[in-house]
C-alpha positions as MATLAB code, in Angstrom:
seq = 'XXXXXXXXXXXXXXXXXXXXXXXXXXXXXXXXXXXXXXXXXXXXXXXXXXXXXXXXXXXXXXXXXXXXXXXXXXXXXXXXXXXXXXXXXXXXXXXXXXXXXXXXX';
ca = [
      22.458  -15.371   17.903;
      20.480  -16.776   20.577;
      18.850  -19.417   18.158;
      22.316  -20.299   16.144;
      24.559  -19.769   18.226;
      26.710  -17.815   15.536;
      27.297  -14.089   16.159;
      27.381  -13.703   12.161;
      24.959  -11.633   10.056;
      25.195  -13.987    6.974;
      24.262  -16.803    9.316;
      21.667  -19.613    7.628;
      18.704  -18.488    9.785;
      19.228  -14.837    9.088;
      18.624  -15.692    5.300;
      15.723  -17.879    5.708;
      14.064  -15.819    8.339;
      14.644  -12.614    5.640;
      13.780  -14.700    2.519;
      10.085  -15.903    4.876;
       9.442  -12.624    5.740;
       9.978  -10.570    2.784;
       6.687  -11.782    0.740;
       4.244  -10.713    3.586;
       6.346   -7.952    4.120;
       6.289   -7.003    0.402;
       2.350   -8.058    0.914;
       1.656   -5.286    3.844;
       3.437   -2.713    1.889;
       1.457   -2.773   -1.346;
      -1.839   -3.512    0.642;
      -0.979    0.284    2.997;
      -0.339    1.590   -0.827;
      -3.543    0.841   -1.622;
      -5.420    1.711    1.357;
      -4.034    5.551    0.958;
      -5.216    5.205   -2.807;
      -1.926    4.254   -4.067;
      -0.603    2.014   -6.608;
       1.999   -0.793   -5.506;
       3.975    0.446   -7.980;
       5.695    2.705   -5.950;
       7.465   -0.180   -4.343;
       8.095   -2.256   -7.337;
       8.895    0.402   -9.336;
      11.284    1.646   -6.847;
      12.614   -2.379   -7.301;
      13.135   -2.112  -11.065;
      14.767    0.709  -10.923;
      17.728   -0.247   -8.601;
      18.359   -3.286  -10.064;
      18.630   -1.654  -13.877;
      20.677    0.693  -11.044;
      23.134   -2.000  -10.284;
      23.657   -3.301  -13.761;
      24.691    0.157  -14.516;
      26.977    0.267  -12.091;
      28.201   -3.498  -13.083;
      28.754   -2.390  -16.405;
      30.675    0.299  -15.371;
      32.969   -1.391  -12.687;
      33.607   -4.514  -15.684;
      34.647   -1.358  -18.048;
      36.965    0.453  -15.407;
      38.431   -2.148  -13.089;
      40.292    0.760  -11.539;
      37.580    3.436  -10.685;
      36.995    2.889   -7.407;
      35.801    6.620   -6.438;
      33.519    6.447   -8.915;
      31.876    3.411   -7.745;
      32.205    4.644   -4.985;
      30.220    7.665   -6.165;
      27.841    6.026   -7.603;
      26.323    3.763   -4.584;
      26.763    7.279   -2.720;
      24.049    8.473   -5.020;
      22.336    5.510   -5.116;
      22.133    5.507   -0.789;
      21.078    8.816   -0.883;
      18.302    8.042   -3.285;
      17.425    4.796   -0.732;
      17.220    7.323    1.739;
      14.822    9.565    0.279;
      12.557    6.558   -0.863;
      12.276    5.355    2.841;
      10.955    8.778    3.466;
       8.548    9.199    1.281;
       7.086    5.692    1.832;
       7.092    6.716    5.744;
       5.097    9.539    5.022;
       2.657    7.435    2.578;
       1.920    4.748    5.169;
       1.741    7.233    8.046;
      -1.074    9.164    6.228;
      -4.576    8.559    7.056;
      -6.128    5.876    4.841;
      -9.394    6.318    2.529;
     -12.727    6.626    4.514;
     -14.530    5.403    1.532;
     -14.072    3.143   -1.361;
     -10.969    3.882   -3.692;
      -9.548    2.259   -7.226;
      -7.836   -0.673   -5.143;
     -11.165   -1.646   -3.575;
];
């Protein structure tokens, strides 16, 4: 707000300052991953899976216009299931990291 002037979430610099930061981001992440001897996949799998997620859920709001509590329902599960993610990934990049050389190297 103090840059744009705009007290708006969706403002311009909001989106380019979240679309420059999510690659190193996304970068830092995987690299923690691998430093506790885990793939990257946890994060990208985590990615494919919400999006095949939301086409579900796409699919089912095109087919039943009028289900609302089911949609609902549905992103209920899916924030709950968000939710548990962020914890586990806490816990992974909170752990202590390899002392010696691991599969990521």
């Amino acid at each position: 707000m103090a840059i744009s002037g705009v007290d708006n979430d969706s403002s311009p610099i909001n989106a380019l300052t979240s679309l420059v930061l999510f690659l190193p981001g996304l970068s830092v992440a995987v690299r923690r991953l691998h430093d506790t001897n885990r793939s990257g996949w946890w994060i990208g799998g985590f990615w494919i899976g919400l999006i095949g997620v939301l086409i579900v859920v796409g699919m089912f709001a095109a087919a039943n216009p009028n289900a609302d509590n089911a949609i609902r329902g549905l992103f209920t599960v899916l924030g709950i299931g968000w939710l548990i993610f962020g914890i586990v990934m806490l816990i992974f990049f909170c752990q202590r990291g390899n002392l010696g050389p691991n599969r990521f190297g």
